[in-house]
N, C-alpha and C positions, 0 to 999 in steps of 0.2 A: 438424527445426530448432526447433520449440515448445518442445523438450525441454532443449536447449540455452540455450536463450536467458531459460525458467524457472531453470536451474541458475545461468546467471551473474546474474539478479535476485535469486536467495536471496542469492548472497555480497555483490551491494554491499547489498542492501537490511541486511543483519546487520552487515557493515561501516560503513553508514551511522547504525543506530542507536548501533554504540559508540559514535560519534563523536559522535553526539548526546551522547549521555549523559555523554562527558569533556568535550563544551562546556558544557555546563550546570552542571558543576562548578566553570567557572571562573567561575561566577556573571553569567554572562550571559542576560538575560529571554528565556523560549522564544518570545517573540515577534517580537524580533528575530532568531534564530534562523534562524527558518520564515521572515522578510521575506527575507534574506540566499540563504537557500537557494532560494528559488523564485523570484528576481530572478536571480542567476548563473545556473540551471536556463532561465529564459526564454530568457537570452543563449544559452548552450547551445545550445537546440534552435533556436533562430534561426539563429546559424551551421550547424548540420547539415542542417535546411532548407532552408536557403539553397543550401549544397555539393551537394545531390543534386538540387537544383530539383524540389522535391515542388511540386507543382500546387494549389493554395488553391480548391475547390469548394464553398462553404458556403450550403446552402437553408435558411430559417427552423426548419424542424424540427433538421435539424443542429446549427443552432446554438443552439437552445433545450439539445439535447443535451449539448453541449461545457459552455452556463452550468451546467448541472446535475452535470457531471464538476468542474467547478471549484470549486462549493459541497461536495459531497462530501471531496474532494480536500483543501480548504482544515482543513473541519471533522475529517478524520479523522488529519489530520496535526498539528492542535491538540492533539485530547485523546490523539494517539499522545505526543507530544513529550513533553506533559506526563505521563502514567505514564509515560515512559521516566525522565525527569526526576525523580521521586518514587518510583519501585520500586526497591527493594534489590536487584535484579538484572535490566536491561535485556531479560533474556533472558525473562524471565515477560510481559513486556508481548510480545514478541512474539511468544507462543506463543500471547496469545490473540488476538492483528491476524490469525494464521496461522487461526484459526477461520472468519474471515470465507468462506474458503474453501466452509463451508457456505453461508452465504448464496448464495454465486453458482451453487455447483451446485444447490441447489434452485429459485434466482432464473433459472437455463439450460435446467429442465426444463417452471417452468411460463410462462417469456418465450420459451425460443428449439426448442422442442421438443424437447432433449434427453434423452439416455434415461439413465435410472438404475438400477444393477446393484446386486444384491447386496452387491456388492463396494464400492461407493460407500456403500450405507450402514452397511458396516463401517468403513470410513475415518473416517465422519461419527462415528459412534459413538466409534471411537479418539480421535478429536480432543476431543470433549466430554470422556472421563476422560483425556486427559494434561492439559486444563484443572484439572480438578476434584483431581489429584493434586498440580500447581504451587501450589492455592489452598490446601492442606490446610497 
């Protein structure tokens, strides 16, 4: 199901940037942008919420957690918008968002004890040169 559910996250999330990027064209500030989209996104998952009655458990640590997803969140969706917004093709800004990737498999290995293969840092490696090939 992980697998799935990554697959239909690439398409809106590459769909989502077009659209960024022809919003931005029509010379609207990415600021309002990101206000718009994470206001309608709140309503969203409010009513989804709401429909399946997920249960609201929140301890102080949790929630320290969640403010920290939201600063994250907020911040990486700024300076995404904005290279989406300014690169000459959409698609370079999110080959290198697609990097981050790294971060988390090493941020999983030495946070959540996951193990890392050969094969992982082949991937890690491929992704640094299709970076490094995009920038050329």
């Amino acid at each position: 199901m992980w697998l799935t559910n990554a697959i239909l996250c690439m398409l809106f999330m590459g769909a989502m940037a077009l659209a960024m990027k022809k919003v931005t064209l029509y010379g609207i500030p990415y600021t309002w942008i990101l206000m718009f989209t994470f206001l309608l996104g709140a309503v969203f998952f409010l009513i989804h919420s709401l429909s399946i009655r997920s249960a609201l458990h929140l301890t102080s640590q949790s929630a320290m957690w969640i403010l920290c997803i939201a600063v994250f969140s907020y911040a990486g969706n700024l300076f995404g918008l904005r290279s989406i917004a300014s690169a000459p093709n959409p698609g370079y800004t999110m080959a290198i968002m697609g990097c981050s990737s790294i971060i988390v498999l090493l941020g999983s290995v030495a946070f959540f004890d996951a193990q890392l293969s050969l094969t992982s840092i082949a991937g890690v490696i491929l992704c640094v040169a299709g970076v490094v090939l995009l920038a050329i």
